[in-house]
C-alpha positions in Angstrom: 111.4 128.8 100.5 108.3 131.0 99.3 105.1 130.1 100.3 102.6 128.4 97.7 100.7 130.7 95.6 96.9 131.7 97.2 94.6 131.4 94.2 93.3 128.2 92.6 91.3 127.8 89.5 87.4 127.1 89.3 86.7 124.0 90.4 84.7 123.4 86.7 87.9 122.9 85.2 88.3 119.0 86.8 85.2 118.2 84.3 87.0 120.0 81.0 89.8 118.2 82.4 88.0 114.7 81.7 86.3 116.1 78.5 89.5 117.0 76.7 91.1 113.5 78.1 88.4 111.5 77.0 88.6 112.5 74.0 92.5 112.6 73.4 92.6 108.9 75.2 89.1 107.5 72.8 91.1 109.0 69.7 94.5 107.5 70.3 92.9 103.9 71.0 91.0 104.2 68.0 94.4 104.9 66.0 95.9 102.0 68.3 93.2 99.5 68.1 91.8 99.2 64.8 95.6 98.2 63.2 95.8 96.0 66.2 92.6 94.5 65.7 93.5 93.6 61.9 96.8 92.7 62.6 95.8 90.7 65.7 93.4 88.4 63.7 95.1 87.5 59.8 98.9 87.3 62.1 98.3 86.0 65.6 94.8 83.8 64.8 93.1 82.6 68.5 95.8 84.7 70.2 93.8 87.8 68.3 91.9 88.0 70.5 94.0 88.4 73.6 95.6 91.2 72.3 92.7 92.8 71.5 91.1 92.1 75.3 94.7 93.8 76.6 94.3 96.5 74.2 90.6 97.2 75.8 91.7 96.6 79.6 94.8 99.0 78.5 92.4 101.7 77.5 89.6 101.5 80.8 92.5 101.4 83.0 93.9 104.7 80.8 90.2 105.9 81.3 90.1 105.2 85.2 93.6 107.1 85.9 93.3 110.4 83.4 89.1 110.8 84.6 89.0 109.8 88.0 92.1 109.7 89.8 94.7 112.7 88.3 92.3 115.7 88.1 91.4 116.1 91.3 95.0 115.8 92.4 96.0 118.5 89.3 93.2 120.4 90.5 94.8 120.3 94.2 98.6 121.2 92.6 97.5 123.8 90.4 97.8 127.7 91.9 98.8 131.2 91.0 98.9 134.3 92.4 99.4 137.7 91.3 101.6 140.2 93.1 102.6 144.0 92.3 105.7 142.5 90.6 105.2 139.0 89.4 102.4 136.1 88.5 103.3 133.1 90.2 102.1 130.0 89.2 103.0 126.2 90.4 101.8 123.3 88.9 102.5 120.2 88.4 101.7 116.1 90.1 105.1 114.3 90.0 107.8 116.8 88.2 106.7 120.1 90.0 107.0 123.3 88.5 107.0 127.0 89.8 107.0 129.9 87.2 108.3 133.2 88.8 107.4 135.7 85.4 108.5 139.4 86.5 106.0 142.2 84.8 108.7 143.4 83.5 109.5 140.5 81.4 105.7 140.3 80.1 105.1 141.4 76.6 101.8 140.3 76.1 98.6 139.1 78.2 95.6 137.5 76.6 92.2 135.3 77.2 91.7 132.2 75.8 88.6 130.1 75.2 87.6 126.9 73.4 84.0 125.0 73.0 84.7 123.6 75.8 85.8 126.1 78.3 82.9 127.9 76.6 80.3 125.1 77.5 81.2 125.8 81.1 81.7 129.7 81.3 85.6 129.4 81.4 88.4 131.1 80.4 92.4 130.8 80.0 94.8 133.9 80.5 97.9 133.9 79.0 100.9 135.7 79.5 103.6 135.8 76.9 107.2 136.3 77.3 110.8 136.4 75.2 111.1 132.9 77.0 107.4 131.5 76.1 103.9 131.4 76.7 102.4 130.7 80.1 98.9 129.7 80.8 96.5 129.8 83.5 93.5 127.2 82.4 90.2 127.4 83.9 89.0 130.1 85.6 85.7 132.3 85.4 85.5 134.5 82.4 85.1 137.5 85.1 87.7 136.4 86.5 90.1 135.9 83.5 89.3 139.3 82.0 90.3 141.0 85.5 93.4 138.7 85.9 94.1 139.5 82.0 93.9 143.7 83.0 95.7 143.9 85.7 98.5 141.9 84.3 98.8 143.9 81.1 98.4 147.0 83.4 101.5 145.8 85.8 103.1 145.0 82.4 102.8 148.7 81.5 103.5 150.1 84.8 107.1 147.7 85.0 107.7 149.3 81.7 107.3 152.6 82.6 109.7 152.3 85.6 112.8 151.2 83.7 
């Protein structure tokens, strides 16, 4: 079996990590809780409020697992690793995944950056293929730029060869 890939993504990434989770989890309670809360109160009367205490330990436990306990362990299971004639990346908590993408599969490499990544000096690089888009979230915009390079240039270089 091959060995892990070396490289692992800036440890910054954990906190955009929460950030984006914190605000997906916050948004879907709010589209959760406010029918529940009507609902809860003209239906169910004293048991109203019950529903809406689950609904509010439901979401801090949410909050405890996606901010605390899962992105340092994502942070841990995230790696890639760029050779002379592949990227590999693995990823992945409970259903692990390993992407082997030959260069000369790649049709296009790019950077990516949201307000977020931007807020901490982060970058993604993508890499698209006839089979899909693959990302590598979270590292240094320095870094992403070089990755970015000399992925497109191995792109070229595969091409060349055939």
């Amino acid at each position: 079996m091959r060995a892990l890939p070396s490289n692992q993504l800036d440890p910054k990434i954990k906190s955009v990590w929460r950030i984006n989770d914190a605000i997906w989890l916050t948004v879907a309670f709010i589209c959760c809780f406010v029918p529940i809360l009507a609902i809860s109160f003209t239906v169910l009367g004293a048991w109203g409020i019950w529903v809406c205490a689950l609904a509010v330990l439901l979401y801090v436990v949410a909050l405890i697992v996606w901010l605390i306990i899962l992105p340092p362990v994502r942070y841990l299971r995230w790696r890639y690793e760029l050779s002379h004639d592949y990227l590999d990346i693995a990823l992945g908590i409970i259903w692990r995944k390993r992407y082997i993408i030959p260069f000369i599969r790649v049709q296009n490499t790019d950077t990516r950056q949201g307000p977020i990544l931007r807020a901490f000096g982060l970058s993604s690089v993508t890499v698209a293929t006839a089979a899909g888009v693959h990302e590598i979230p979270g590292l240094r915009v320095e870094v992403a730029e070089q990755l970015r390079d000399k992925a497109a240039e191995l792109a070229r270089l595969a091409q060349e060869d055939v």
